[in-house]
C-alpha positions in Angstrom: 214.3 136.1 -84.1 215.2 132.6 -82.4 215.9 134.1 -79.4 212.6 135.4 -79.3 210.8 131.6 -79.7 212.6 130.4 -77.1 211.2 132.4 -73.8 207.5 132.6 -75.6 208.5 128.0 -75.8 209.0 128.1 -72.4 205.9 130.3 -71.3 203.6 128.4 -73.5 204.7 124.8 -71.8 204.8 126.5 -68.6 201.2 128.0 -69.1 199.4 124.9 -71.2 200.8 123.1 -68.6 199.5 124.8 -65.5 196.2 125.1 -67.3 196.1 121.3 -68.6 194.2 119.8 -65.4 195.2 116.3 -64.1 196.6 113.7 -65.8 193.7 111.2 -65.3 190.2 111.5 -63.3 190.5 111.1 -59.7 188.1 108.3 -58.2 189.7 107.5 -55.1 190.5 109.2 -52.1 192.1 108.2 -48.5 191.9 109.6 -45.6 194.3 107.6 -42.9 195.5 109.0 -39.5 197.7 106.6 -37.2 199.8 106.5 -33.8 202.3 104.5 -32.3 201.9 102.5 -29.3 205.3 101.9 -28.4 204.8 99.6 -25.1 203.1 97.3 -27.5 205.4 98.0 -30.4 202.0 98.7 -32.7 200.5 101.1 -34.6 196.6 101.8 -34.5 195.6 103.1 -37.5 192.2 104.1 -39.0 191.2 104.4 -43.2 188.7 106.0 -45.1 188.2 105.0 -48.5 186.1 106.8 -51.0 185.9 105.5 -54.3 183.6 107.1 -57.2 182.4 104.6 -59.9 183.2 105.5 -63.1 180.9 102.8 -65.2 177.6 102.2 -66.0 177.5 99.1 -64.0 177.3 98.1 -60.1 180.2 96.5 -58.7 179.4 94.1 -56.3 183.1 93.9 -54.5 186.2 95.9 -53.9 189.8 94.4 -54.2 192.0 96.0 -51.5 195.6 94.6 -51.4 197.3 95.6 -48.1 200.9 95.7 -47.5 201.8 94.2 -44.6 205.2 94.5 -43.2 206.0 96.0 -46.7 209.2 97.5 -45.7 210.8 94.6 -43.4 213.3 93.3 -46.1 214.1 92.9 -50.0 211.9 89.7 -49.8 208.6 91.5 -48.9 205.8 91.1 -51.1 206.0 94.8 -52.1 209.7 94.9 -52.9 209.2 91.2 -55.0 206.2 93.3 -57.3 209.1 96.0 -57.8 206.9 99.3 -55.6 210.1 100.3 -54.4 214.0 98.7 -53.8 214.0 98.2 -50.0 217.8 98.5 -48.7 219.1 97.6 -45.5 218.9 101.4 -44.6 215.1 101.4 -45.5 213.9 98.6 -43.6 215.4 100.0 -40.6 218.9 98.0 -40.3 221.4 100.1 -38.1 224.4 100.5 -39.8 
């Protein structure tokens, strides 16, 4: 009989969890597309935002924080807030 519970387990997790939707509302969405201009050693890059307000009241201002450069070293602002451990390999050192 246990060996019965344990592939109808796994169906039910599999299926509830296929069927469950997303884990939290989606309000944003970004649309970027870039290109490298390598005899300027730049990229041009373009963003669209789209951000759905959720509350009952106007906001007045959007917050954006842009990382800058957030891959040079371990001392970038993003790798100091802990986004993401940036090795030598990751910000592009030749080995």
């Amino acid at each position: 009989m246990k060996r019965g519970l344990i592939p109808f387990a796994a169906a039910f997790l599999f299926l509830s969890s296929a069927f469950a939707g997303p884990l939290s509302n989606k309000v944003a969405s970004y649309r970027i597309s870039a290109g490298l201009v390598p005899a300027q050693r730049t990229v041009v890059a373009r963003e669209v935002l789209l951000w759905k307000n959720t509350s009952r009241l106007p906001v007045n201002e959007i917050l954006i924080h842009l990382y800058p450069n957030a891959f040079r070293d371990s001392r970038s602002t993003y790798a100091c807030e802990g986004k993401i451990a940036i090795t030598p390999a990751r910000a592009g050192a030749s080995s």
